[in-house]
N, C-alpha and C positions, 0 to 999 in steps of 0.2 A: 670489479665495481667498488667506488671507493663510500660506505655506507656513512653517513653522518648522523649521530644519535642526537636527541632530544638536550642532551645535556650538553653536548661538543658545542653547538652550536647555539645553543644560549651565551654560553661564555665567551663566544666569539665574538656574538653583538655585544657584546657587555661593555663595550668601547665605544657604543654607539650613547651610553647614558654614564657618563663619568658620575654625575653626584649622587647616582645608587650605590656604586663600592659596593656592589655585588650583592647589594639585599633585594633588589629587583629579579635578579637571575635566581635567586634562591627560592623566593617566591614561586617563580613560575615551575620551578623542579619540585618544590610542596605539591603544586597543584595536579602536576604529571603523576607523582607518585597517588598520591589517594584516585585519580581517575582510573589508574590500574588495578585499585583495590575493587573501586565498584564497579572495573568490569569483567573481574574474576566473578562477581555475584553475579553480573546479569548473565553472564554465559552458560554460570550453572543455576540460574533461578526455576529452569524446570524438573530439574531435581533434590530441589531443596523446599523447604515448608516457608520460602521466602517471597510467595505469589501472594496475590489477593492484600484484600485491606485490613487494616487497623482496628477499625471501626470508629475510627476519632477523623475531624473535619476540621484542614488547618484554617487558614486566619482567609483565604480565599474563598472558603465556605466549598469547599474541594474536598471529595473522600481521600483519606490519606494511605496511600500503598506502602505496605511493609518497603519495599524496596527504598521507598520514598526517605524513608525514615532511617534506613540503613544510607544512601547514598548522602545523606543533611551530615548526619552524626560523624561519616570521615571524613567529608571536607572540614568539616568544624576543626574534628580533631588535629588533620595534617595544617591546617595555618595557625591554628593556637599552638601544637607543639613547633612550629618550626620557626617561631617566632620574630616574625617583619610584619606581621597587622595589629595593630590596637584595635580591630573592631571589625565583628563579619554582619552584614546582612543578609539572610535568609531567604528566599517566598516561605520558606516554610515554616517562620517564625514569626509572630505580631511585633515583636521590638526588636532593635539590635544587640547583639552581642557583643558587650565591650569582651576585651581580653586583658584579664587584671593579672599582669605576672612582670615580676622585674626586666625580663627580658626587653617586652613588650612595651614598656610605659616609654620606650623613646621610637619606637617602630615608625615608620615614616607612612605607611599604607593603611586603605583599609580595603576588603573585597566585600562587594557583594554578589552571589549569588542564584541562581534557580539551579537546583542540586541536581533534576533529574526531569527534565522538559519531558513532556510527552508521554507521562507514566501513565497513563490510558491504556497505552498499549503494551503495557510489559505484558498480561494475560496471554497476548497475540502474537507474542513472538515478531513484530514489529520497531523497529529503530528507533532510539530512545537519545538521549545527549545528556549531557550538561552545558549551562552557561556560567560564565566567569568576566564578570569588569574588575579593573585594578583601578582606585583613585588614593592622589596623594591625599592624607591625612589634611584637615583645615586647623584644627585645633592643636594647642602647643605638646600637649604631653599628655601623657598618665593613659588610660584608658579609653579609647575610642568614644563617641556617641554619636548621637542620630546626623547633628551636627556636620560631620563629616561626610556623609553621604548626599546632601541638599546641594548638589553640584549637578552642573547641564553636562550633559552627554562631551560636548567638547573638551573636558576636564580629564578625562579618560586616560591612564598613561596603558594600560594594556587594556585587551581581551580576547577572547578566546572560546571557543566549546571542545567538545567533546562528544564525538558521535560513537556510540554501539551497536555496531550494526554487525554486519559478516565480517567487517575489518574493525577495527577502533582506530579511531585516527583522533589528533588530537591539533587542531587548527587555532591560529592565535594570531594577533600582530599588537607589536607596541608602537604604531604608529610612524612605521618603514617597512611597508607591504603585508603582505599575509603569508603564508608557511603553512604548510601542511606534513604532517607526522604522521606516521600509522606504526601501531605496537606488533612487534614483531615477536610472537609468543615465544620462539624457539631461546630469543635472550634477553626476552621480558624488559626490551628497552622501545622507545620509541622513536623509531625512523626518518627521518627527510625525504618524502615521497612527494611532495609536489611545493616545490621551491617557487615564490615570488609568484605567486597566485592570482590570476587576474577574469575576472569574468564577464563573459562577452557583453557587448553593450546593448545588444540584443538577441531576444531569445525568441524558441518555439512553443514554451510555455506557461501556462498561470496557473496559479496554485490556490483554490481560496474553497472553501465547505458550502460547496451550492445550498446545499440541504437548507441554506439560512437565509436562499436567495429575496425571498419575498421582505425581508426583513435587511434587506441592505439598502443604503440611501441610494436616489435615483443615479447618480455618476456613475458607482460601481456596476449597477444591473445596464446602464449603457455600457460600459467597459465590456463585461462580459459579452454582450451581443458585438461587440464589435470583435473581440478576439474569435467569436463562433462564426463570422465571416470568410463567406471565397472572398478574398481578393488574392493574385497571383502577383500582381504586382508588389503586394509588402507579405508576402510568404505566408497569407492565412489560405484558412484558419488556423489559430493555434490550436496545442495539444493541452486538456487539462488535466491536471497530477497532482491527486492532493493526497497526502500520505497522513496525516493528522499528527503528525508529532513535530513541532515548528523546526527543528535543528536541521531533519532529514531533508525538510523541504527543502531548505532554504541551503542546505548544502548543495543539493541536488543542482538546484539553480546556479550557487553560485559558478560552480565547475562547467554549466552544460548551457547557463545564459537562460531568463525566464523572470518570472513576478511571480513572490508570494504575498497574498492581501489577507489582511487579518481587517472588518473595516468597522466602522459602530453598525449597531444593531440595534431596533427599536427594544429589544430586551436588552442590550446592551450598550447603552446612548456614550458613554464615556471609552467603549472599547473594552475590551477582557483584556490583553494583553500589557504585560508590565513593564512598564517604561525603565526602570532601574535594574530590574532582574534582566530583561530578555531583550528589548527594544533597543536600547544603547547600544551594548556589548555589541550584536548584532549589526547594526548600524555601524559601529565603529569599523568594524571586519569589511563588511561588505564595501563601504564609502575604501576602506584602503585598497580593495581588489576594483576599485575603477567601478562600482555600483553607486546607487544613492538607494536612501533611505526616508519617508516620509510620512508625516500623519494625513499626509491627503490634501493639506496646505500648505506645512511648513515643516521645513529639515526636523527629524526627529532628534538630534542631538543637539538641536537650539531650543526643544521645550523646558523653562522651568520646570525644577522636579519641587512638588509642594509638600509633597507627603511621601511617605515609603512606599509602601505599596499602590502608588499613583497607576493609573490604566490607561492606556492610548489604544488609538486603532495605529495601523502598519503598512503601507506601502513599502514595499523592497525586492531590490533587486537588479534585474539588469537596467542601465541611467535609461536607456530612452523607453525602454517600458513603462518603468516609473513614472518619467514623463509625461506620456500620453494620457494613463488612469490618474493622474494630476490635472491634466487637462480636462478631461471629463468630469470631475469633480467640479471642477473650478463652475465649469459651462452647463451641470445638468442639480448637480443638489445646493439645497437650501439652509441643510444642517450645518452646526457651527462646528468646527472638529478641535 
């Protein structure tokens, strides 16, 4: 079996983006590398004093998990020392991070993003990720700013996460399909396990936190009663699978075909979900795996980004799924999204 690592084949597409000269492939090999760092921790976080919280509350008014703050600190560190971004954005920092170092002040990129999706569940021994977008730098030189990051989702030249689960796999596309990787412990490299990645255009599942049903606009509680229907003729009832850590689901789906909805809430009328950290990147992967992505009206990678930590609700997943709980929006709620 002829195995392709993480790095073989970055450099093979490296043909596919002539005016990176290899700072693009470099990038993406920073980013491999610290994901392996933090999931050497999470594998052993239940034997280490590396569980539980901080006791500080980041800028999403969120308890902050030691993990959380260990997975922030090596992404930082592996794109600042590896230097191709003038500027990272964080979830788990209020401003951005230029990167002020000789190297850096002509860097072409900048990343933003959510260190450690799902950290709810590091306690539970439940699947956790990261998210990763790459955008070209807007400003001429020197140090990154906010600046840089006030670009629509279509602007995107990469993204990617990072799932830790029973396997680590680390999934990306630069906008010619999607790739899947999984870290192969025995030589601490990361594998080509599921090549040209494409997810069914329909699935058997939806993924959303009933618990919040009351509190959902009227489209998605029709949605949901229609996915809870016999019909034999379009293969209901479906199954619902909500794992609570947005990466797994949405991984889950994308391989096995399905919807995960994230949608407003009268507790949360603008959406929880972060359009710049989680929502794009997301959207980018899945729309290249033959999915779409939505706020419940409109493509999530055509919303203006206003602010950094901006909030959206989330429609995603398999296109005609999406479709339908687009259609039921459109037809049962009144809310502006």
């Amino acid at each position: 079996m002829n195995v392709k690592t993480l790095g073989q084949f970055i450099i093979e597409k490296q043909a596919d983006f002539p005016y990176a000269k290899g700072e693009l492939s470099r990038l993406l090999r920073d980013i491999g590398i610290a994901s392996k760092i933090v999931n050497r921790e999470v594998n052993k976080a239940g034997l280490a004093e590396i569980l539980g919280e901080t006791g500080h509350t980041n800028v999403q008014g969120e308890r902050v998990k030691k993990l959380d703050v260990f997975a922030n600190e090596q992404f930082i560190a592996a794109l600042k020392a590896g230097g191709e971004v003038c500027a990272i954005a964080s979830e788990e920092n209020e401003e951005v991070i230029p990167v002020d170092s000789e190297i850096s002040k002509s860097a072409k990129y900048v990343v933003a993003m959510d260190p450690l999706d799902g950290s709810s569940n590091i306690d539970v021994n439940v699947s956790v990720g990261t998210i990763f977008s790459i955008y070209r730098r807007t400003t001429l030189s020197g140090p990154g700013n906010i600046e840089d990051f006030m670009q629509r989702g279509t602007e995107q030249i990469a993204a990617g996460y990072v799932i830790y689960g029973s396997s680590c796999m680390l999934v990306y596309t630069t906008g010619k399909g999607v790739n899947g990787f999984t870290l192969d412990p025995s030589i601490g490299e990361f594998c080509l396990s599921h090549p040209n990645m494409q997810t069914p255009k329909k699935g058997k599942m939806y993924s959303i936190n009933e618990g919040n049903y009351l509190h959902f606009p009227d489209g998605v509680k029709k949605y949901i009663k229609y996915c809870q229907e016999e019909d034999a003729k379009t293969d209901r009832p479906y199954s619902s699978r909500y794992i609570g850590s947005g990466v797994a689901d949405i991984h889950r789906n994308l391989i096995n075909g399905g919807i995960y909805i994230y949608p407003t809430t009268t507790k949360s009328p603008k959406g929880k979900l972060r359009l710049l950290y989680e929502c794009n990147p997301l959207a980018f992967i899945v729309e290249q795996a033959g999915g779409k992505a939505s706020t419940g009206t409109q493509r999530i990678m055509e919303v203006p980004l206003k602010e950094l930590h901006q909030r959206t609700p989330l429609f995603i997943g398999s296109s005609e799924m999406v479709d339908m709980a687009t259609e039921f929006m459109s037809k049962f709620s009144t809310e502006k999204v």
